[in-house]
N, C-alpha and C positions, 0 to 999 in steps of 0.2 A: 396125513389123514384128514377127510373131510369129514364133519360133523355137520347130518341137517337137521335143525329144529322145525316142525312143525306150526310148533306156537310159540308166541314170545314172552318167553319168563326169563325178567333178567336178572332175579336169584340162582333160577338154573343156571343159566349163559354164564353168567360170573362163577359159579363155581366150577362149571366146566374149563375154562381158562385158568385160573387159578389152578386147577390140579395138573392142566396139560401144559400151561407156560407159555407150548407157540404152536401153534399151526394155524389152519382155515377153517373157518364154519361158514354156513348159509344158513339165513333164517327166513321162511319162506314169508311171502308178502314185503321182506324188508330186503332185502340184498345180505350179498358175502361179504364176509367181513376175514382181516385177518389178522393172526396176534401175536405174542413177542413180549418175551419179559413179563407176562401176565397181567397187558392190558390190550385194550383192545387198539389196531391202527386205523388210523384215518384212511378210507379207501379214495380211489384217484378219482370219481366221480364223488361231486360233494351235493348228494343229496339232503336235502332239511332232515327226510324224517331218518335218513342213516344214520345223521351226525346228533341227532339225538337221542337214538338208539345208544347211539359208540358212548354217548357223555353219561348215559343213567346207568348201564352197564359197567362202566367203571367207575361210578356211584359205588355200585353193589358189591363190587373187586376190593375198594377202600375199606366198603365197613366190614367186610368179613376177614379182612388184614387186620380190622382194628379191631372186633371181637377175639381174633385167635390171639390179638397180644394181650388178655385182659387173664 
């Protein structure tokens, strides 16, 4: 299952991953991304503003691990 986001919220984006675990999303203006184990992967092209997307996004993956253990 493809998921495309329109705009980049990476509240959404991290809780979408979080509840589905693994598959692919696209997020428009940024590229596809895809995930496993409930983070996001490193894609084969290493673009700056991907691999910043992928590092804040699972920023937001962390802190909603660490609010649900509180």
């Amino acid at each position: 299952m493809l998921r495309i986001f329109k705009q980049y919220r990476p509240n959404q984006i991290a809780r979408y991953v979080k509840s589905y675990f693994r598959g692919r999303l696209f997020i428009v203006g940024i590229g596809a991304f895809e995930f496993d184990y409930g983070r996001l992967l490193p894609s084969k092209k290493h673009d700056l503003k991907a691999l910043s997307t992928l590092s804040e996004v699972n920023r937001e993956i962390q802190c909603l691990a660490l609010e649900g253990a509180m």
